[in-house]
C-alpha positions in Angstrom: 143.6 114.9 145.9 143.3 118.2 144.4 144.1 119.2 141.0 146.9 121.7 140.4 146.0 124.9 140.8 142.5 123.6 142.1 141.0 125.2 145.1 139.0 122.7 146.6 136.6 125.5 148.3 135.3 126.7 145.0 135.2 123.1 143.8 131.7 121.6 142.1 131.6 118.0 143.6 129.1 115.6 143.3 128.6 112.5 145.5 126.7 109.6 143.6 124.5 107.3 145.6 122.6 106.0 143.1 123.5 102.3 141.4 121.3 102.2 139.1 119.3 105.1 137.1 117.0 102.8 135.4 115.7 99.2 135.3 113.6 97.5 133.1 112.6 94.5 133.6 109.1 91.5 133.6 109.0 88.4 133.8 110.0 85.4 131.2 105.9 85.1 131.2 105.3 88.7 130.7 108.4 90.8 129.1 108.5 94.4 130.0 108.2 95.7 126.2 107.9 98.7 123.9 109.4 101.4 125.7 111.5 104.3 124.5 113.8 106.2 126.0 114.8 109.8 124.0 117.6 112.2 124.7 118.5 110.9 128.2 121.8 113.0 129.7 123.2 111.1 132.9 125.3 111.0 135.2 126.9 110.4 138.7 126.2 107.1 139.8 128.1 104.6 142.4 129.0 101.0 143.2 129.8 100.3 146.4 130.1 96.7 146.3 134.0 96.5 145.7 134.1 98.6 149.1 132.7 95.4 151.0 133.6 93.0 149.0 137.0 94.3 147.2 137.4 93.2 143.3 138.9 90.1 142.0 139.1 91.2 138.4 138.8 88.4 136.0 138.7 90.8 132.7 136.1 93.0 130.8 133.6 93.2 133.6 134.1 90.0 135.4 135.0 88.9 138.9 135.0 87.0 141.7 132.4 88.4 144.0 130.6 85.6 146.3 132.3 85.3 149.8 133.2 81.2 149.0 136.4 79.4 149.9 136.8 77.6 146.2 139.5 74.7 145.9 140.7 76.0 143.0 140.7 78.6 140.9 139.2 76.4 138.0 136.6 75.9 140.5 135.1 79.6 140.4 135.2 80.1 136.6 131.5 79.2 135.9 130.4 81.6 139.1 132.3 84.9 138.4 129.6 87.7 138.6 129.6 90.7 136.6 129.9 94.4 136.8 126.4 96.2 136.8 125.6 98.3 134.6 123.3 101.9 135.2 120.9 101.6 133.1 120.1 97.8 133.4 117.0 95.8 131.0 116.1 92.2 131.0 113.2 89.8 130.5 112.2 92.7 128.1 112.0 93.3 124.4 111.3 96.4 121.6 113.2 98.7 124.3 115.3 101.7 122.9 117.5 104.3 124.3 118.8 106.9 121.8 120.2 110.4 121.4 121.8 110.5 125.1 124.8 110.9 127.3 126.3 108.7 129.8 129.1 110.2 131.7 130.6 109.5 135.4 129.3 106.6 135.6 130.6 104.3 138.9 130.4 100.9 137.2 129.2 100.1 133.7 127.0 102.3 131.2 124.3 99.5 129.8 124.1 96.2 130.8 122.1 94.4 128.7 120.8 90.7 129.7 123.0 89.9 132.5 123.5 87.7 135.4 121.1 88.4 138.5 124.0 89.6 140.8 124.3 92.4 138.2 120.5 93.0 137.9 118.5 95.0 140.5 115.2 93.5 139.8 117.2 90.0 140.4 115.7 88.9 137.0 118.1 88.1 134.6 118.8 88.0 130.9 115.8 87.5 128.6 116.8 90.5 126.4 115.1 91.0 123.3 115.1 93.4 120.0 117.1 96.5 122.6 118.5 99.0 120.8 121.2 101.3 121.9 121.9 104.6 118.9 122.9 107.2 118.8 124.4 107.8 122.5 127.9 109.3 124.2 129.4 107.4 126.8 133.2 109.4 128.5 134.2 108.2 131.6 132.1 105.3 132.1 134.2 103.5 135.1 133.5 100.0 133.9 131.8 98.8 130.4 130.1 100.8 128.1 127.4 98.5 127.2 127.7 94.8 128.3 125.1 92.7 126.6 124.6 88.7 127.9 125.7 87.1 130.6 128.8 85.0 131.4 127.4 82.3 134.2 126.3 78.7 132.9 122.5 79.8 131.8 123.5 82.4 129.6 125.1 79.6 127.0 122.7 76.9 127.9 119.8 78.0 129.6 116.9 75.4 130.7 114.1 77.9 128.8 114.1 79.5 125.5 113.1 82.5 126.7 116.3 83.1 128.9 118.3 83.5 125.6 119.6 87.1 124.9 118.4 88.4 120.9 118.4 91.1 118.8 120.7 93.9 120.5 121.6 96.9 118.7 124.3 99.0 119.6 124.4 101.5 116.5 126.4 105.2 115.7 127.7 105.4 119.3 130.6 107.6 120.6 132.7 106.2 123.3 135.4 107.5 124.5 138.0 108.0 127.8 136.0 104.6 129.1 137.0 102.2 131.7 138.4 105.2 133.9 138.9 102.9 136.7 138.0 98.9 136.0 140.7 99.5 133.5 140.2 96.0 132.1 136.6 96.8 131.2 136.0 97.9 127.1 133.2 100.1 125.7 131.2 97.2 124.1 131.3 93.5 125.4 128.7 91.1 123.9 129.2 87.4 125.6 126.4 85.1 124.9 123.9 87.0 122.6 122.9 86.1 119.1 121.3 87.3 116.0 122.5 91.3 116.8 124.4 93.5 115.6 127.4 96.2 116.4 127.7 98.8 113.7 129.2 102.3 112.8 130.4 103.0 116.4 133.1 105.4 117.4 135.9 103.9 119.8 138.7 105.9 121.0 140.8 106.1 123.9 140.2 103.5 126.0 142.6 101.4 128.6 142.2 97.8 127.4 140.1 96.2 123.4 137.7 97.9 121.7 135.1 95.6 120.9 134.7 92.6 122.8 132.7 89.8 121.2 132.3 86.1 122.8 133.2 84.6 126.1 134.3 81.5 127.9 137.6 80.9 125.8 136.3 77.6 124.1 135.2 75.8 127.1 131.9 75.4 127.1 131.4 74.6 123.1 130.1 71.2 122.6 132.8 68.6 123.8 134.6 71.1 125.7 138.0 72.1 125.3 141.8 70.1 125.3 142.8 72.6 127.0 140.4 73.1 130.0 140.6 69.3 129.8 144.4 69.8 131.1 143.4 72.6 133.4 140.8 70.0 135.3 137.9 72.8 134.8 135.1 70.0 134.0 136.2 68.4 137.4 133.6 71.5 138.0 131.5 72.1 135.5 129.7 69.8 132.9 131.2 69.3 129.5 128.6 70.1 127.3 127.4 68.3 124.9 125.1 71.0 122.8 126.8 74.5 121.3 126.1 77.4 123.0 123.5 80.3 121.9 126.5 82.6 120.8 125.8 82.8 116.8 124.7 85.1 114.0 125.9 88.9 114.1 127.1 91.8 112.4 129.8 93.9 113.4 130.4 96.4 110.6 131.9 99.5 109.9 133.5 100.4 113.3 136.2 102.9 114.1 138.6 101.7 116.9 141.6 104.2 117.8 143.3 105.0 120.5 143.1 101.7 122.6 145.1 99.0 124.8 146.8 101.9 126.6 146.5 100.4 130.1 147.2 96.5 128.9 148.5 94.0 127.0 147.4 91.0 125.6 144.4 92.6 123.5 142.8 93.9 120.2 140.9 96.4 118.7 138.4 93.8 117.9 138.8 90.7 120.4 136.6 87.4 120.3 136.3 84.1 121.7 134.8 80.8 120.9 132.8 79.7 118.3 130.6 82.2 117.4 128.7 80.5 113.8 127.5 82.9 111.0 129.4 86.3 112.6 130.6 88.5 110.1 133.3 91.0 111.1 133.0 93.8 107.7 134.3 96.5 107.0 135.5 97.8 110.5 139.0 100.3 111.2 141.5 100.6 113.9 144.7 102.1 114.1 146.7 104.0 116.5 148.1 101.1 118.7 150.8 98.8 119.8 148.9 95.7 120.3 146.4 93.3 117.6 144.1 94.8 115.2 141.8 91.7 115.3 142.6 89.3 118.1 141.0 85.8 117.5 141.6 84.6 120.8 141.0 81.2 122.5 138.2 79.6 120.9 137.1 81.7 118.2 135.6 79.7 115.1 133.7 79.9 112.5 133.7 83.5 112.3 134.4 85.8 108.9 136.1 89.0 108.5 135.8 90.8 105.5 137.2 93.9 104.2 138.5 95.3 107.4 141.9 97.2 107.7 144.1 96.9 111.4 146.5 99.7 111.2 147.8 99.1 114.4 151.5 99.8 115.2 153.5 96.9 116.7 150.8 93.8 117.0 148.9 92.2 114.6 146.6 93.1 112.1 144.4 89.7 112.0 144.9 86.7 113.8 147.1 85.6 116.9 149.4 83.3 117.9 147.1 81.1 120.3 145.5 80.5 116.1 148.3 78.1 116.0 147.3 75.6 119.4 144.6 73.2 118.4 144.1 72.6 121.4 142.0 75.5 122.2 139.8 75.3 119.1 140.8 78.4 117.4 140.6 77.4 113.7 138.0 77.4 110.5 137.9 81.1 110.6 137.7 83.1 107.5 139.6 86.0 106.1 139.1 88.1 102.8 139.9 91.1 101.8 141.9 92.3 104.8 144.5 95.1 105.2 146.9 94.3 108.6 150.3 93.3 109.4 151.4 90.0 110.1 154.8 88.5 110.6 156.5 87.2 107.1 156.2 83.3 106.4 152.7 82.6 106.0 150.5 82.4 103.4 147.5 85.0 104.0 146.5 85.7 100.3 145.9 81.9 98.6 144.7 79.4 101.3 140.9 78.3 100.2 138.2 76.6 101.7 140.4 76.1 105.3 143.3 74.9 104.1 145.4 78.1 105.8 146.9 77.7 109.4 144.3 75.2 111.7 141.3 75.4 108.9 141.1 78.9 108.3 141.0 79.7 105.1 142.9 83.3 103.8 142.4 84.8 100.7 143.7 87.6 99.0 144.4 89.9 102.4 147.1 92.5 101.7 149.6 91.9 104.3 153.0 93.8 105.2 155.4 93.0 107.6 155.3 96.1 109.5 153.0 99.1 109.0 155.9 101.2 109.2 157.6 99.8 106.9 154.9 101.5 104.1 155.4 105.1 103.6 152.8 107.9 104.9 151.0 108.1 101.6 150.7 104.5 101.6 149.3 104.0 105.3 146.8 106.3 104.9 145.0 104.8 101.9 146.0 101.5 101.7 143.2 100.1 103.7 140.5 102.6 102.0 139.5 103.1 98.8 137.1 106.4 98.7 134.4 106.2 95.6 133.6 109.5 93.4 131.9 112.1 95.2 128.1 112.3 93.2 126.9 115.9 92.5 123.5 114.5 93.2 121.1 111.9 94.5 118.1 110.3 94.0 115.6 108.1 96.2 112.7 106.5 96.2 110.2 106.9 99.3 107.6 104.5 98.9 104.0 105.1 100.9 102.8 102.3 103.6 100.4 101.2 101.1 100.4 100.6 96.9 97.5 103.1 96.2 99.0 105.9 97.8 101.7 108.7 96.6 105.1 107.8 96.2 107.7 110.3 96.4 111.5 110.9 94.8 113.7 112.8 96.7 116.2 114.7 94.3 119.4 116.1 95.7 122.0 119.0 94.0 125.0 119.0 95.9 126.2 121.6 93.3 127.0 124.9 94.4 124.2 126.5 91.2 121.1 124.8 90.2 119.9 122.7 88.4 117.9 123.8 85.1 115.7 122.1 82.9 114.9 119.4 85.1 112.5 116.4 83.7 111.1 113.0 84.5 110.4 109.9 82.9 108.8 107.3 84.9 107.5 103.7 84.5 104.6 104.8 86.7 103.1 107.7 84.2 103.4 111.3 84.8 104.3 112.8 88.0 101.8 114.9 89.4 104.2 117.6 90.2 107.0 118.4 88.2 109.7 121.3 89.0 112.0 122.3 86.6 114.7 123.5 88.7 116.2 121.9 91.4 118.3 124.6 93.9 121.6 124.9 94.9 122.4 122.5 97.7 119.1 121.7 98.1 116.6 118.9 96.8 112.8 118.9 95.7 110.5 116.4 96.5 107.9 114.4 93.4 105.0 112.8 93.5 103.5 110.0 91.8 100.2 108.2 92.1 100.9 104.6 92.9 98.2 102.6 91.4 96.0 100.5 93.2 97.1 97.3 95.3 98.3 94.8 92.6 99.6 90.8 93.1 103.1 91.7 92.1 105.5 93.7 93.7 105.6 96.9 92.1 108.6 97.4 89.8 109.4 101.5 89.4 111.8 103.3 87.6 112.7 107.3 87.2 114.7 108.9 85.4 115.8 112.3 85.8 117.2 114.6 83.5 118.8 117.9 83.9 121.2 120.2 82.8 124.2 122.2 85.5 124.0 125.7 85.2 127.6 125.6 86.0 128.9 123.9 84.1 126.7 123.2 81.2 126.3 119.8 81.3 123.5 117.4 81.0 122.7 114.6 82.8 120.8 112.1 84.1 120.5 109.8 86.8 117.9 106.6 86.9 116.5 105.7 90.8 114.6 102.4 91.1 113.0 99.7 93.2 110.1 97.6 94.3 107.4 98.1 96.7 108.2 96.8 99.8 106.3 95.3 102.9 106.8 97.4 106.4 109.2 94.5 107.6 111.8 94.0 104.6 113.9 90.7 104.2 117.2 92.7 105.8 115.5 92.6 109.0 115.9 89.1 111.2 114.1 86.2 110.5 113.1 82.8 112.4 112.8 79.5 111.6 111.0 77.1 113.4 109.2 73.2 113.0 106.8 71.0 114.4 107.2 66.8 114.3 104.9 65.4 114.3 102.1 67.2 113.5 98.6 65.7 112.6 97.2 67.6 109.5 97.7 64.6 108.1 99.6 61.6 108.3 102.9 62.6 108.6 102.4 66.0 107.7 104.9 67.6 110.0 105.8 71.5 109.3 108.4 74.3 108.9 108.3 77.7 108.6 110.3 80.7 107.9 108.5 83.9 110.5 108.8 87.7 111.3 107.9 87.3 115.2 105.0 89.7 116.6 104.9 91.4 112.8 101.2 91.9 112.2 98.8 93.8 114.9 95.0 93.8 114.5 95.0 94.3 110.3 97.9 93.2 108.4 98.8 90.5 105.5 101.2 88.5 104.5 102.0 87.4 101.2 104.7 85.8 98.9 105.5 83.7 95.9 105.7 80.5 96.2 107.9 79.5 93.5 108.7 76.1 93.4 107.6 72.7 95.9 109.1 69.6 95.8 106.7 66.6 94.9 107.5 64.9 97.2 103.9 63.7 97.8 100.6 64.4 96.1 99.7 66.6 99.0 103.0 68.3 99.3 102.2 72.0 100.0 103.6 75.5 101.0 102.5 78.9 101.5 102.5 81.7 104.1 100.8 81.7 107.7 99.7 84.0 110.5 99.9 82.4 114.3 100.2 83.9 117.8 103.8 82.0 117.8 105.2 79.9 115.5 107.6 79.1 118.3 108.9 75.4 118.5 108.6 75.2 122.0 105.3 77.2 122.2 102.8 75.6 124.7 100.9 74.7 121.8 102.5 74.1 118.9 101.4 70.5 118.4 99.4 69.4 115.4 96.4 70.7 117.1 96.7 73.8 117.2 99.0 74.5 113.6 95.3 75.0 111.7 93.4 75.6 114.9 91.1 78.3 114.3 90.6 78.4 118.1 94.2 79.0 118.6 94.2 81.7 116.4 96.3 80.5 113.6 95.5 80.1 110.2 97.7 79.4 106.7 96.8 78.7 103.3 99.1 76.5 100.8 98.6 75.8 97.1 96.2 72.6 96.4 99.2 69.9 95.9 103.5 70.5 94.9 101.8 67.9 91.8 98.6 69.7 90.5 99.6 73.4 91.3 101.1 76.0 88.6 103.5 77.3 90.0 104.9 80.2 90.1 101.4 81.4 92.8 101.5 84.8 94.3 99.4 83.6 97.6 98.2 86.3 100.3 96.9 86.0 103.7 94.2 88.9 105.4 93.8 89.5 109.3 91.4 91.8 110.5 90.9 91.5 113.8 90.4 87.9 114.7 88.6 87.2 110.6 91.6 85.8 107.9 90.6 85.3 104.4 93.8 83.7 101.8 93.8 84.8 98.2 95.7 83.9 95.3 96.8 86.0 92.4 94.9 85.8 88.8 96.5 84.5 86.0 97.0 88.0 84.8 98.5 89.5 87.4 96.3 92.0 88.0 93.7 91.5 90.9 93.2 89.5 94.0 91.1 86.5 94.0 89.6 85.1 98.0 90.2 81.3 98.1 86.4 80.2 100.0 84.9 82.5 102.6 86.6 84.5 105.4 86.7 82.6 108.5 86.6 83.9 112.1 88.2 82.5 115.2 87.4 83.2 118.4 90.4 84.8 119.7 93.9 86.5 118.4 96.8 87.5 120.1 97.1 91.3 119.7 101.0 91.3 118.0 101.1 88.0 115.8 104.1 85.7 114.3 103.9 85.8 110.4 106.0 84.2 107.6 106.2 81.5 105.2 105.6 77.5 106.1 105.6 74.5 104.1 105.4 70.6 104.8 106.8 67.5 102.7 103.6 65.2 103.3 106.3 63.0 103.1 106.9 61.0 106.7 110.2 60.6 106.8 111.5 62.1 103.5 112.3 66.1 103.5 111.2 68.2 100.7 111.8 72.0 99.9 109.9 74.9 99.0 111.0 78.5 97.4 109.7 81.6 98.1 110.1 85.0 96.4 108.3 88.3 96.9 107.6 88.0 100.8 106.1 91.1 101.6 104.4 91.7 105.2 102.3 94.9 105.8 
């Protein structure tokens, strides 16, 4: 129907017939991998499925879509299929997509890991390290960016590989979505783990903001009273294992403008146990239903510092919190501005002894965010710190050796005079005196040559405002850091039993695929428990340090025909400890070093030895081993640094 006003002869229409711009996708045995994607600007694409098929909607993306007669509804729940999405990855990993626009889009924007009716290559999930940054999504008809899959092998899948990891969705605008799935959000991550959500811009949407979690408690291990009730597992299996929904950051959000389409929703929404999930520092207001919603399920997950300004719901929690039955308890709350009906305690209740296990402390809570006056609404959730009139950083080179630089900012509006430096690193080797008005200078220093230690560096810079007369200073510092710092995810993974030894089983702590042809790894191993005289520890290069690698038996741990080599001090009993230790690769030769007593200088442990073959991306990290049979021990590392 036309517009008002529209006259439908000088009308620009487009007819989609596309589903899908773009697809990438290998195998489990061979993941499409390292692609970028830069500046893509799409749009017009359709789904034609509902024509044939209709939709059953089932919420945020699901439905009932195969042509079966179930007995009951119950009976259907573990087959819903998912909306597609139009730019579609899986059995993939170190893909990115940023700087774009998505708009007009017939079903869903990104869809990230998902089930095989919603993949075109018909391989599903097996997502890795995708990052999505930097992008604007407006009237995307379904999800913005679905990542993970909501049939039975996305939260226990038969092979490792299957499991969804590592998705980024960073500094995203999204907004006017779900234009006609209206139950659909801009981000929905089910079953994925070890990713994050951060500094994303949500506003205007029909139904939640973020969605995070799925199955509403069911399939956790030992199920759920209430699907118990509901005779779901007269269907499915109760499982006996938790799911592979764990470990993520969603930080620093902006949700406003949502749930106008719905009820029965929240700016942030989650479900089931989701272990080691922070919720920080995110910010919605400008609704009538929940800030956060901790729906059916959710456990174990934290929220920190986050402030739900919504207008009629509330700000944290919900009422299914108070039904045991559906496991939605030992959650944690700190720190929190929201509204929340009078009666409870949401500022003094430690270590879970709040409402079922959660545990509260000090949230400010009112009764009604109306109830505060404008003044009060608008900064009670933020606190804004003092605007610097300068800044500092360091920009440290690949490689000690090289030139370091400091990046000096003035954000004054005259410059800066008399400008010096004072470093712990000598004399720059240029040195301006004035730094410009609303601009910044770059300074160089000579990093000295490659040491054991990380290098510690201070600089201090003084100058005086032209403006105002003052003088100051301001102090930058930090270490020299490896290419792949300690924020970055890490893996853990063991062998038992291995045969080094008797009883000489392993674990390790790994960057996956973090050293090409020349790298090294090194660290500090700080402390090993004696456990036996041959107690050790130190750090390791491997083509997978994998548990359930196709080798990773005793074998092949300090196979040199495998390709994987470690070093470890000589015994937890006989070795001082602290020991800087370092492992070389170049190409397929390693060498191990240790670091001399002063501190000063590299010194190789034996001769280099070459294998005959090396992966050409390698696993690299810290491992140690008790010696001990059945008896644990523990090592401590310090100054991990991989280059």
């Amino acid at each position: 129907m036309p517009l008002e006003g529209e006259d439908m002869t000088l009308a620009e229409t487009h007819l989609g017939f596309h589903e899908a711009f773009i697809s990438v996708s290998g195998t489990y045995e061979d993941l499409a991998h390292d692609i970028s994607f830069e500046n893509l600007n799409l749009a017009h694409t359709t789904w034609l499925r509902v024509g044939s098929y209709g939709y059953a909607d089932q919420q945020t993306g699901g439905y009932i879509g195969a042509n079966v007669i179930y007995p009951a509804f119950e009976a259907v729940r573990s087959h819903w299929y998912q909306n597609p999405g139009g730019i579609q990855t899986s059995a993939a990993h170190n893909i990115q997509f940023t700087g774009g626009s998505y708009t007009q889009i017939g079903a869903g924007g990104f869809g990230i890991g998902q089930d095989p009716n919603a993949c075109i290559s018909g391989i599903d999930l097996g997502a890795k390290n995708i990052t999505i940054s930097k992008e604007y999504f407006t009237q995307v008809m379904g999800n913005g960016v679905t990542a993970g899959v909501i049939q039975i092998p996305a939260h226990h899948p038969n092979d490792s590989s299957m499991i969804n990891s590592g998705i980024h969705v960073t500094e995203n605008i999204f907004w006017n979505m779900s234009s006609l799935f209206s139950s659909c959000v801009p981000i929905l991550y089910t079953y994925v783990q070890y990713s994050i959500i951060v500094n994303n811009d949500v506003y205007y949407t029909t139904y939640s903001g973020i969605c995070h979690g799925y199955g509403w408690g069911m399939n956790e291990a030992g199920g759920s009273d209430i699907y118990v009730g509901l005779r779901t597992y007269k269907y499915q299996h109760i499982f006996t294992t938790p799911t592979t929904l764990m470990n993520h950051i969603i930080k620093g959000n902006l949700v406003h403008g949502y749930g106008f389409s719905h009820t029965d929703l929240g700016a942030i929404y989650t479900l089931s146990k989701s272990p080691s999930t922070y919720f920080l520092e995110n910010y919605a207001f400008n609704a009538t239903w929940n800030g956060f919603y901790t729906d059916e399920g959710s456990n174990s997950i934290i929220f920190i510092n986050n402030s739900m300004m919504e207008q009629g719901g509330h700000g944290f929690g919900s009422g299914t919190m108070l039904n045991p039955g559906m496991h939605t308890a030992n959650n944690t709350f700190i720190d929190n501005f929201g509204e929340y009906e009078p009666g409870r305690d949401f500022t003094d209740a430690p270590n879970g002894t709040g409402i079922v296990n959660n545990t509260f402390l000090r949230n400010f809570v009112v009764d009604a965010i109306i109830d505060t006056d404008t003044f009060g609404q608008r900064v009670a959730p933020v606190t804004n710190p003092p605007v610097s009139e300068r800044y500092a950083a360091l920009i440290f080179p690949e490689l000690q050796g090289e030139v370091l630089e400091v990046d000096v900012w003035n954000f004054d509006d005259m410059d800066y005079i008399d400008v010096s430096f004072k470093s712990s690193i000598g004399h720059a080797k240029n040195s301006p005196s004035t730094i410009p008005a609303d601009g910044h200078i770059l300074v160089n220093w000579q990093l000295p040559p490659l040491r054991c230690k990380q290098l510690e560096i201070e600089v201090t810079i003084k100058y005086t405002n032209s403006r105002t007369g003052d003088v100051k200073s301001n102090t930058v510092s930090g270490n020299m850091p490896g290419l792949k710092p300690l924020d970055e995810l890490w893996s853990t993974s063991s062998t038992w039993p291995a045969t080094l030894g008797t009883y000489d089983d392993w674990a390790v702590i790994y960057k996956a695929l973090a050293i090409g042809s020349d790298g090294s790894v090194s660290a500090n191993v700080i402390s090993i428990d004696g456990i036996s005289p041959h107690s050790s520890a130190g750090v390791a290069i491997r083509d997978s340090f994998q548990s359930d690698s196709p080798s990773n038996d005793a074998n092949h741990v300090n196979s040199t025909g495998y390709a994987a080599v470690f070093i470890t001090t000589l015994t937890a009993l006989a070795t001082i400890l602290p020991t800087e230790l370092r492992l070389n690769v170049s190409y397929a030769t390693f060498s191990g070093s240790y670091c001399s007593p002063n501190d000063s200088s590299w010194v190789q442990i034996g001769s280099a030895v070459q294998i005959p073959r090396k992966a050409s991306n390698s696993d690299a990290g810290m491992i140690a081993n008790s010696h001990g049979g059945y008896r644990s021990g523990t090592a401590i590392f310090g100054d991990i640094a991989i280059l």
